[in-house]
C-alpha positions in Angstrom: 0.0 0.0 0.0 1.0 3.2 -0.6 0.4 6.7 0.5 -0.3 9.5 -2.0 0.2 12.9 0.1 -1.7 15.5 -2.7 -4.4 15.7 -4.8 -3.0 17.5 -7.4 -2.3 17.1 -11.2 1.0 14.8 -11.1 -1.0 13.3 -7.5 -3.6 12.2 -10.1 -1.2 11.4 -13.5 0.8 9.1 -10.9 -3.0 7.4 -9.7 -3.9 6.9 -13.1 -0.8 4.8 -14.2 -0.9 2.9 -10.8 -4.6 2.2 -10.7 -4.6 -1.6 -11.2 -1.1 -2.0 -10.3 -0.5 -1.1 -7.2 -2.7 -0.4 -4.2 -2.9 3.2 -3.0 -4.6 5.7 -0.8 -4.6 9.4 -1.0 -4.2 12.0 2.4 -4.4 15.8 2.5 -6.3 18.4 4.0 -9.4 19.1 2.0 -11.6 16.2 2.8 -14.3 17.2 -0.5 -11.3 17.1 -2.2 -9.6 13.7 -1.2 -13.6 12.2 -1.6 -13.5 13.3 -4.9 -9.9 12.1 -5.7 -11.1 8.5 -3.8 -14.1 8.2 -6.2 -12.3 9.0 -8.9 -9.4 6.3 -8.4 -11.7 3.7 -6.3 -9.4 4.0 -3.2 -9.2 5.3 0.3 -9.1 8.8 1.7 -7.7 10.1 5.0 -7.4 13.8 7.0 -3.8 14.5 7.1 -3.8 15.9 10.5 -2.4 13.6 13.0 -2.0 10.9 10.6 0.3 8.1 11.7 2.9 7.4 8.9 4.2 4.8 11.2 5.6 1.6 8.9 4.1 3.3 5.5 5.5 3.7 2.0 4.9 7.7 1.9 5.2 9.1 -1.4 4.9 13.3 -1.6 3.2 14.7 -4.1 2.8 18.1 -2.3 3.8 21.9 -3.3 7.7 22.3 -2.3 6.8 25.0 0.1 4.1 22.6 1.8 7.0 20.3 3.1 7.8 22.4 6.5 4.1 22.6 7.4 3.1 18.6 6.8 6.0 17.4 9.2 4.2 19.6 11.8 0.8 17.8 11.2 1.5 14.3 10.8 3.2 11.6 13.4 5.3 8.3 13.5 8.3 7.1 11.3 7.5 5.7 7.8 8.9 3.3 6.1 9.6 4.9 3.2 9.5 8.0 2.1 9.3 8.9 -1.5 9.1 12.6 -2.9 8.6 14.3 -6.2 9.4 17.7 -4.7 11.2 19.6 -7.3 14.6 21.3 -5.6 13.9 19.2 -1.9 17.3 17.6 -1.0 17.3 14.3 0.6 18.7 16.1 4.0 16.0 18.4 3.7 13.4 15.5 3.5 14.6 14.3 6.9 12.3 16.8 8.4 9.6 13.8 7.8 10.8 10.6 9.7 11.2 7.3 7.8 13.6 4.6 6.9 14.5 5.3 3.9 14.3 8.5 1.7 14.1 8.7 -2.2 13.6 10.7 -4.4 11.6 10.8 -7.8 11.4 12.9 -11.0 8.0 11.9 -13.1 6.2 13.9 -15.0 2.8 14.0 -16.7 3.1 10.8 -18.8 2.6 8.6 -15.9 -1.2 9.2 -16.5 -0.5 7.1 -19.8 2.3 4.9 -18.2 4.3 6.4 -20.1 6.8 8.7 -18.0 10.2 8.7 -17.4 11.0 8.5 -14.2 14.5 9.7 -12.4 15.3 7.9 -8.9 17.8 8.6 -6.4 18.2 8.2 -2.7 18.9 5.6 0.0 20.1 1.8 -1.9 18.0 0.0 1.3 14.7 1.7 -0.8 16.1 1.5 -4.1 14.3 -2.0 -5.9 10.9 -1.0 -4.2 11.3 2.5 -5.6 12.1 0.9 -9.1 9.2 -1.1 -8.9 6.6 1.5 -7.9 7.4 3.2 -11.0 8.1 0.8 -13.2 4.1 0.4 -13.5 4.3 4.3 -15.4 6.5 4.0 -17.4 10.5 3.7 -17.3 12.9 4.4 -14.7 16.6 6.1 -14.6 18.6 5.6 -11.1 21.0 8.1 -10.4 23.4 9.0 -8.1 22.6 12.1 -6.1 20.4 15.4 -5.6 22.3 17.3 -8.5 21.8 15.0 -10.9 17.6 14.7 -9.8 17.8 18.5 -10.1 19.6 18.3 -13.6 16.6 15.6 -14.6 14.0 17.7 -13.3 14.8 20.4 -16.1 14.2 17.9 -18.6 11.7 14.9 -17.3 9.8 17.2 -15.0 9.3 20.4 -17.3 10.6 18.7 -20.9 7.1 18.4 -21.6 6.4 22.1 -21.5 9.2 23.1 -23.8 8.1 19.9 -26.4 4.2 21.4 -26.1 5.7 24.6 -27.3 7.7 23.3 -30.0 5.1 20.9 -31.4 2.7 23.7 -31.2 5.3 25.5 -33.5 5.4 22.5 -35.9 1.5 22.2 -36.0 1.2 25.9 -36.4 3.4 26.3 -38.9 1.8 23.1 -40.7 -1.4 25.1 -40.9 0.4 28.1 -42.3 1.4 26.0 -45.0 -1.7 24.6 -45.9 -2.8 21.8 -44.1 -6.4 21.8 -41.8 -5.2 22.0 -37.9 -6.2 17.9 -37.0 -4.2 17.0 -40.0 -1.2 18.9 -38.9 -2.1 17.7 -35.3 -2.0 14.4 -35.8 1.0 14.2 -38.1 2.7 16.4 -35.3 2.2 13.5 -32.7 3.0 11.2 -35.1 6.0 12.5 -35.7 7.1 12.4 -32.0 6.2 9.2 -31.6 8.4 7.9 -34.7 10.9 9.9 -33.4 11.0 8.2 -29.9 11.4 4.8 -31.3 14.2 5.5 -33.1 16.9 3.6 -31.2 20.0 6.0 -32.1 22.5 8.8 -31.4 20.4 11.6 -31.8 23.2 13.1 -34.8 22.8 10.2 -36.6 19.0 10.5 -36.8 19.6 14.0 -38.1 22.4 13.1 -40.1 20.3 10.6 -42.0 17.6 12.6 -43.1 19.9 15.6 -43.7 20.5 15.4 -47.0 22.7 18.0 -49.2 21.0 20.9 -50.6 17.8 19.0 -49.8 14.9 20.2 -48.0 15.7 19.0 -44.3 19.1 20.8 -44.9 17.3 24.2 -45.6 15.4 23.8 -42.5 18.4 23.2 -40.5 20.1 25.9 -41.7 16.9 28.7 -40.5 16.9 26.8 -37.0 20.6 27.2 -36.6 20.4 30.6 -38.4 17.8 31.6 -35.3 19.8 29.8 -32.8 17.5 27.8 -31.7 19.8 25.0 -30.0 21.5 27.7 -28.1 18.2 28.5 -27.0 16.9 25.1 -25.7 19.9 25.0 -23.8 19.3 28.1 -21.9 15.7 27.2 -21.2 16.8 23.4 -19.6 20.2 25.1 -17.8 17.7 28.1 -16.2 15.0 25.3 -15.1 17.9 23.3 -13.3 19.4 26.6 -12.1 15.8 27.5 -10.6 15.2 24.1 -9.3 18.1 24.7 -6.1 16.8 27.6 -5.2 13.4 26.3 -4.2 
């Protein structure tokens, strides 16, 4: 059993991948809302105040800020606990008793069991850590808080800057003609092709890069722009942000 602390959006993405999988309750303050979550995912609800963690898996699910003022309502040791607290070290986790502390980097695809999930934290938690989210999707172990924080700028908010860019793609689709589902659904397509393809991300460019063909034109205006230069900015500021929370 495990203990979902949040009702929020990745609370719920994380619920939907799970549902089936694993058993799981949900705690938090707002008791409409934690009935509404429980119908929703056919499990159990509890009041966070003076809940015993005593023994549980805990996995956090809360706002970064929140962190301070849950220690002070809950009680007891847990087994394990697990966060997805973007920029929340492991030493700073310790202000919630337990075990064993890990923590994890999902993001929105668990809904679809299809995240990409970074790990790190204490080895004595690490295969039951794995396993819990292994049923959403795939999972990457690292080796300490800086390199969670480094994932976070690209699992955790990767599928903002992708939204934006296959907006772009889909936009500019329609620009050139085609109706919007069209360029939608070739837009997704194309993602997913692209995801599948099992090499070094030069060599997939490489091999559709042609000379003086089309592909090569559009290189050219991207680089032109600067547009790597500006990708990398975008993931470097998110990590930067992310240790100062």
């Amino acid at each position: 059993m495990i203990y979902i602390f949040g009702y929020g959006a990745m609370a719920k993405a994380i619920a939907s991948g799970l549902k089936g999988e694993i058993e799981f309750a949900v705690v938090g303050r707002n008791e409409e809302k934690l009935k509404n979550f429980a119908k929703e995912y056919n499990c159990k609800y509890y009041l966070l105040d003076g809940f015993d963690i005593s023994g549980k898996i805990i996995l956090l699910t809360i706002k970064p800020y929140a962190l301070q003022e849950v220690s002070m309502r809950i009680k007891g040791e847990a087994d394990i606990l697990i966060s997805i607290l973007a920029g929340k070290s492991l030493i700073e986790l310790q202000r919630i008793k337990a075990n064993s502390y890990i923590r994890a980097m999902p993001n929105v695809a668990a809904k679809y069991k299809a995240s990409t999930t970074a790990l790190t934290g204490d080895k004595e938690a690490k295969e039951i850590a794995l396993n819990i989210f292994s049923k959403i999707g795939s999972t990457v172990w690292l080796e300490n808080d800086d390199e969670i924080d480094m994932a976070t700028a690209i699992i955790g908010s990767g599928p903002a800057f992708l939204a934006i860019i296959a907006e772009a793609i889909s936009d500019a689709g329609v620009i050139n003609g085609l109706k919007r589902d069209k360029s939608n659904e070739l837009t997704k397509g194309l993602f997913k092709s692209f995801a599948a393809i099992d090499e070094k991300f030069a060599i997939i460019k490489n091999s559709v890069m042609s000379p003086k063909g089309t592909t090569a034109e559009g290189i050219s205006s991207l680089e032109e722009d600067g547009i790597r230069g500006k990708i990398i900015k975008a993931v470097r500021r998110t990590y930067e942000k992310s240790k100062k929370i």
